[in-house]
N, C-alpha and C positions, 0 to 999 in steps of 0.2 A: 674521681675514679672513672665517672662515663666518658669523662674527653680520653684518658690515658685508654680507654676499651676501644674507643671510638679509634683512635691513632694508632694502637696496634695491630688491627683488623685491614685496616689503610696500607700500613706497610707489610704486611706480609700477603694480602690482596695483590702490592706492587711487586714484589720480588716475585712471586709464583709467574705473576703475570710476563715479566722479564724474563724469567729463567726458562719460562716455556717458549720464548722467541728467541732463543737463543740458538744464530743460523751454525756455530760448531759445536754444535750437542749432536752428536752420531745417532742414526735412528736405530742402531743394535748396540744392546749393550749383552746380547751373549755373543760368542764364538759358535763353529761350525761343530765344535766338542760339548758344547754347551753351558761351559764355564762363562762366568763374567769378565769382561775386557774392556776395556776403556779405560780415562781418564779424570782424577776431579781435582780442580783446580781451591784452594780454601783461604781467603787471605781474610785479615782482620787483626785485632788484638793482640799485643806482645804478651798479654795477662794467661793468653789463653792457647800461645804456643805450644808450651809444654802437652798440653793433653792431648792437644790435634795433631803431634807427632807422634806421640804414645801410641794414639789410636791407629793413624795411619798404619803404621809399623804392626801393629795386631794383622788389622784389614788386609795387610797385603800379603799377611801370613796364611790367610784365607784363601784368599782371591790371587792368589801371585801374575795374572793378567791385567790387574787395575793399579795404573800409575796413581802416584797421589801426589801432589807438588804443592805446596803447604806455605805462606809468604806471612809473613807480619809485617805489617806495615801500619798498625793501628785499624782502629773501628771504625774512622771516617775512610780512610782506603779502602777498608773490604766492601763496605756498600758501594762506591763510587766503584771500584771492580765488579761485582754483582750487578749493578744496572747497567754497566757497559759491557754487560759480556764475558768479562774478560776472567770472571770466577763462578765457579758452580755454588760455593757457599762462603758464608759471612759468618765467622767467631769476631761476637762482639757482646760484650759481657754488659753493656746498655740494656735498660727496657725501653 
């Protein structure tokens, strides 16, 4: 149980780390109206498609400013997306 504490502390240590070097992360995320605008990119798990379109689909009923673009590609993709950049978040149903 201390290596699996020790190992998830690691990787979410990396991701944060990643995500915050992330040079097409816009440094405003409101508009000049003061609504939220931007974009989140979310690839990962087929298991877990369903909800993160669900959700999306809420969010955007919120925020109608905020693209959402949603990929499954599995859980090994979305971290490999995530530390390249290339996704804001990772649905992957691993601990």
């Amino acid at each position: 149980m201390k290596r699996f504490n020790t190992l998830l502390i690691l990787c979410v240590s990396v991701f944060l780390l990643m995500s915050s070097c992330n040079p097409n992360r816009s440094s405003s995320t409101r508009g000049d109206d003061g609504n939220l605008k931007g974009k989140i990119t979310i690839s990962g798990a087929f298991a877990l498609y369903p909800m993160a379109v669900k959700w999306a689909e809420e969010f955007e009923k919120i925020h109608p400013h905020v693209k959402i673009n949603i990929s499954a590609g599995g859980a090994g993709k979305g971290m490999a997306d995530a530390l390249s950049g290339m996704s804001t978040w990772v649905c992957s149903p691993k601990r």
